[in-house]
C-alpha positions in Angstrom: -27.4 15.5 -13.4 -24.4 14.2 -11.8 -25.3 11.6 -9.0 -23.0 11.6 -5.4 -22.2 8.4 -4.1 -21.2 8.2 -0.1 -19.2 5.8 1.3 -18.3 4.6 5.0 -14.2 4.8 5.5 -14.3 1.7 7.3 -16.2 -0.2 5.2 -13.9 1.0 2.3 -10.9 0.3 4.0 -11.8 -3.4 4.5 -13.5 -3.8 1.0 -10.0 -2.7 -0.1 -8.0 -5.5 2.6 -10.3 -8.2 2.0 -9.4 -8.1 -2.0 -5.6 -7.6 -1.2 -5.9 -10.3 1.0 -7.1 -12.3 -1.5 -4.1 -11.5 -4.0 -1.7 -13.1 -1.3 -1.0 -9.6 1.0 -1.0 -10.4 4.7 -3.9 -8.2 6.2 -1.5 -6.3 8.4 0.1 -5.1 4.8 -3.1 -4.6 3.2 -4.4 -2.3 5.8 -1.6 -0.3 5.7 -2.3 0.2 1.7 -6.1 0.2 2.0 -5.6 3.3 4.7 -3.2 5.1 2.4 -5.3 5.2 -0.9 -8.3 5.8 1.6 -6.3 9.0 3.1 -5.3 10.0 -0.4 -9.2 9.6 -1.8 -10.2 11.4 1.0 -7.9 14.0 0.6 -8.8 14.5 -2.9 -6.2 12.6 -4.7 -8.4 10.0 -6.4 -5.0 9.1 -8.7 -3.3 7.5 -6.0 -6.8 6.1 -4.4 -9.2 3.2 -5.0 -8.5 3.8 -8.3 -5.5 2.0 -8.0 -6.5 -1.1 -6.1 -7.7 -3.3 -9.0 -5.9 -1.1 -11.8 -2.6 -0.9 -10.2 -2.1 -3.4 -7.3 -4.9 -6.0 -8.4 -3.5 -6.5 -12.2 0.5 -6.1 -11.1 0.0 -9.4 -8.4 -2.0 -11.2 -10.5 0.7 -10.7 -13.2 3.3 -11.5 -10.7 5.2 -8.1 -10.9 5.2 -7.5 -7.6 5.1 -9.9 -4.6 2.9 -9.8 -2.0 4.8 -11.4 0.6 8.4 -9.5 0.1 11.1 -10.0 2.7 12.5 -6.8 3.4 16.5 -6.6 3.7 18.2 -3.7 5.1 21.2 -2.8 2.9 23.3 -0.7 4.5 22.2 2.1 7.3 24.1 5.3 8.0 23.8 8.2 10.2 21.1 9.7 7.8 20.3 7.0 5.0 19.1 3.8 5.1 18.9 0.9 1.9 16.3 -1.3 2.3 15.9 -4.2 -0.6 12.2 -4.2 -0.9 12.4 -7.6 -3.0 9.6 -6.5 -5.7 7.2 -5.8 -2.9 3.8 -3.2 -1.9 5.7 0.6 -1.8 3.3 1.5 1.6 5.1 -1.3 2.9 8.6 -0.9 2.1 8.4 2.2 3.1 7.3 1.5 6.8 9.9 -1.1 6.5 11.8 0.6 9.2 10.6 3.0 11.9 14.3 4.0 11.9 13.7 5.8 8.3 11.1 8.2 9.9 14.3 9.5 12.3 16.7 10.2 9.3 14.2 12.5 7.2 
């Protein structure tokens, strides 16, 4: 018999920060990641979920392939694109970079 496990959002959702935070994220980054794989677990998309916090983000930090603190440069910016250099950093993050990007779509 296959046993159900229930969780509390919240309680996930800073689970997940705390352990970012302790791989060097700022906590206003990791919450921003902890909500999205939250959203996507919830959603049914357990690939891009929890799954993914020690697998993915947890083992890529501590390898140093990706920085936790990256200082996001903006490129070049036209009517309808915009470049941002994420320097190696969180996707969730790069991507929110910018509230401008949100316009151009």
């Amino acid at each position: 018999m296959v046993k159900t496990y229930r969780f509390n959002r919240k309680e996930l959702i800073d689970f997940a920060i705390r352990y970012m935070e302790k791989l060097g994220i700022p906590e206003e980054h990791a919450g921003i990641v902890a909500d999205v794989m939250i959203e996507a677990d919830t959603r049914g998309v357990s690939s891009h979920g929890l799954i993914r916090l020690n697998t993915y983000y947890g083992s890529r930090l501590e390898k140093g392939y990706m920085n936790p603190k990256a200082d996001l440069k903006t490129i070049s910016e036209t009517d309808t694109t915009l470049l941002v250099d994420g320097d190696n950093g969180l996707g969730h993050i790069i991507f929110k970079c910018d509230e401008s990007v949100h316009t151009k779509s």
